[in-house]
C-alpha positions in Angstrom: 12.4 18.7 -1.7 11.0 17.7 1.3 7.6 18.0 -0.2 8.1 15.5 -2.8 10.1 12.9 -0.3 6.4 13.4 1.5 4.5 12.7 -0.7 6.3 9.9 -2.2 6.6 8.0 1.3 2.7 8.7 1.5 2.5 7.3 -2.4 4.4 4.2 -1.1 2.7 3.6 1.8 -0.8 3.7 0.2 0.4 1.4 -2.2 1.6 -0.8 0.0 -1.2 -1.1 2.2 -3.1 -1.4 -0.6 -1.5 -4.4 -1.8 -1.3 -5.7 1.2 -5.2 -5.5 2.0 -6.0 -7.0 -1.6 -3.2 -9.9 -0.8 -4.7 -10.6 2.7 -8.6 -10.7 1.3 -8.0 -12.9 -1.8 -5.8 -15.3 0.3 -8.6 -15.6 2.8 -11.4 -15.8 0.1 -9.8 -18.5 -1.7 -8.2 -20.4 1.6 
């Protein structure tokens, strides 16, 4: 259990950064 509510924080928090990084580069390349 504590496996998969590790790897699912880790899931979300890539994604998230992800997002985040591709947000924050397109808003800058098309300020």
């Amino acid at each position: 259990m504590l496996n998969e509510i590790v790897t699912v924080a880790a899931l979300l928090a890539a994604v998230v950064g992800i997002m985040w990084s591709y947000t924050h580069t397109w808003t800058k390349h098309h300020a």
